[in-house]
C-alpha positions in Angstrom: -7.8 -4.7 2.9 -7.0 -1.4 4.2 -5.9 1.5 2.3 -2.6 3.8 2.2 -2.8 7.1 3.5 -2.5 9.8 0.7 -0.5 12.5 2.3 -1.0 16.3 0.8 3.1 17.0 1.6 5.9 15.2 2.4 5.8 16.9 5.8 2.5 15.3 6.3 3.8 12.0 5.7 6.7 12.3 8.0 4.6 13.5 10.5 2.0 10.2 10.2 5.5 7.9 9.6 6.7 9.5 13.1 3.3 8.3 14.7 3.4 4.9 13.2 7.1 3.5 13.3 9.1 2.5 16.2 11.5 5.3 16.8 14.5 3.3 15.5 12.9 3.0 12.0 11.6 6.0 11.8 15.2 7.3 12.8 16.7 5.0 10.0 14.4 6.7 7.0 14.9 9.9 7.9 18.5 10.3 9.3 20.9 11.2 6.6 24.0 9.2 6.4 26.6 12.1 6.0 26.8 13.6 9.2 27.0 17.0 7.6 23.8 16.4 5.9 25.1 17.5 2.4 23.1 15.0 0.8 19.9 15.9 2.5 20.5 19.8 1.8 21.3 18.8 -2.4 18.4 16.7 -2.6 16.0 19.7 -1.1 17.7 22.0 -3.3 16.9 20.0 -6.3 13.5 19.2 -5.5 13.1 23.0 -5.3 14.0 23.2 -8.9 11.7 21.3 -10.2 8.4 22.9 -11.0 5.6 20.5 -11.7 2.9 22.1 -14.3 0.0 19.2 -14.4 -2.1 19.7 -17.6 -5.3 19.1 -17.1 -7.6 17.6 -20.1 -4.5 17.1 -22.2 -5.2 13.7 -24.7 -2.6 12.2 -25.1 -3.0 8.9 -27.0 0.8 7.2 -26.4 2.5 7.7 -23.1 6.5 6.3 -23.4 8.2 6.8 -20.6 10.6 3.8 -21.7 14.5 5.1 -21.1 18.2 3.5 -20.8 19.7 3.5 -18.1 23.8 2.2 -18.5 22.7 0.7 -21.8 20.1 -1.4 -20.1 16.4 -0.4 -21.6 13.8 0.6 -18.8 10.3 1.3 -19.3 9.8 3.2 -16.0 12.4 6.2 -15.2 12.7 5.5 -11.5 15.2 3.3 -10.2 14.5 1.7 -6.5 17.8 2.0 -4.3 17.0 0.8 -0.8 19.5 0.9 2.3 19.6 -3.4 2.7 17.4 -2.9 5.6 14.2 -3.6 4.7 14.2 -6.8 6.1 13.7 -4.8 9.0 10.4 -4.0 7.6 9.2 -7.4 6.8 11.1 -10.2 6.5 10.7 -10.4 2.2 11.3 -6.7 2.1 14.2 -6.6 0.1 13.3 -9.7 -1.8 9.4 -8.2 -2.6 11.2 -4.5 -3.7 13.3 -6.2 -6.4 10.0 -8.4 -7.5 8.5 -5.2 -7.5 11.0 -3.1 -9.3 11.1 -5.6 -12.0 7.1 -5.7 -12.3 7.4 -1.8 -12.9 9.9 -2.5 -15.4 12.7 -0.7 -13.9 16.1 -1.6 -12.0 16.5 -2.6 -8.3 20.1 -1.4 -7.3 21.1 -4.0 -4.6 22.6 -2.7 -1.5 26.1 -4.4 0.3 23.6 -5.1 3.5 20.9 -6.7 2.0 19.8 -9.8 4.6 19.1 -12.4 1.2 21.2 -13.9 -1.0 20.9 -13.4 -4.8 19.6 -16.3 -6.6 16.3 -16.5 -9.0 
């Protein structure tokens, strides 16, 4: 079974997602959807914000990282919002991310182009 890369930067990934991907995927990952790139620009900005301090040999004997999100109770604080394309990916992509989401005990948010219907 092979393994995924562990990239040191998120430059570093793009760079091996660039070698990897057909050019029209690739393009679709990257591209931001407001022509302006406002979105793009914000999210950078944010992400320059945030300074992460690791502590190292810090015990710490119950981890809850359980929140709500529009009164509905998560136990992982990430929500997974794909585009509807990742049928383009493989052809249970969109169907494997919401398994998936809901195995990490967090929220899938269902895009308008997603290429399944919605039935359990």
């Amino acid at each position: 079974m092979p393994t995924s890369p562990i990239f040191a930067s998120l430059d570093e990934a793009e760079v091996q997602a660039r070698r990897r991907l057909p050019a029209v995927l690739f393009n679709r990952i990257v591209e931001p959807m407001d022509p302006k790139q406002k979105t793009l620009s914000e999210n950078a900005r944010l992400f320059d914000d945030v300074l992460f301090r690791p502590k190292a040999a810090t015990y710490i004997a119950e981890r809850d990282l359980s929140t709500t999100v529009l009164g509905t109770e998560i136990s992982f604080p990430v929500l997974l919002a794909c585009p509807g394309t990742n049928r383009l990916w493989h052809p249970d992509g969109e169907k494997a991310a919401a398994v998936a989401a809901g195995r990490a005990g967090t929220i899938d948010i269902v895009a308008m182009g997603t290429g399944h219907p919605s039935r359990r």
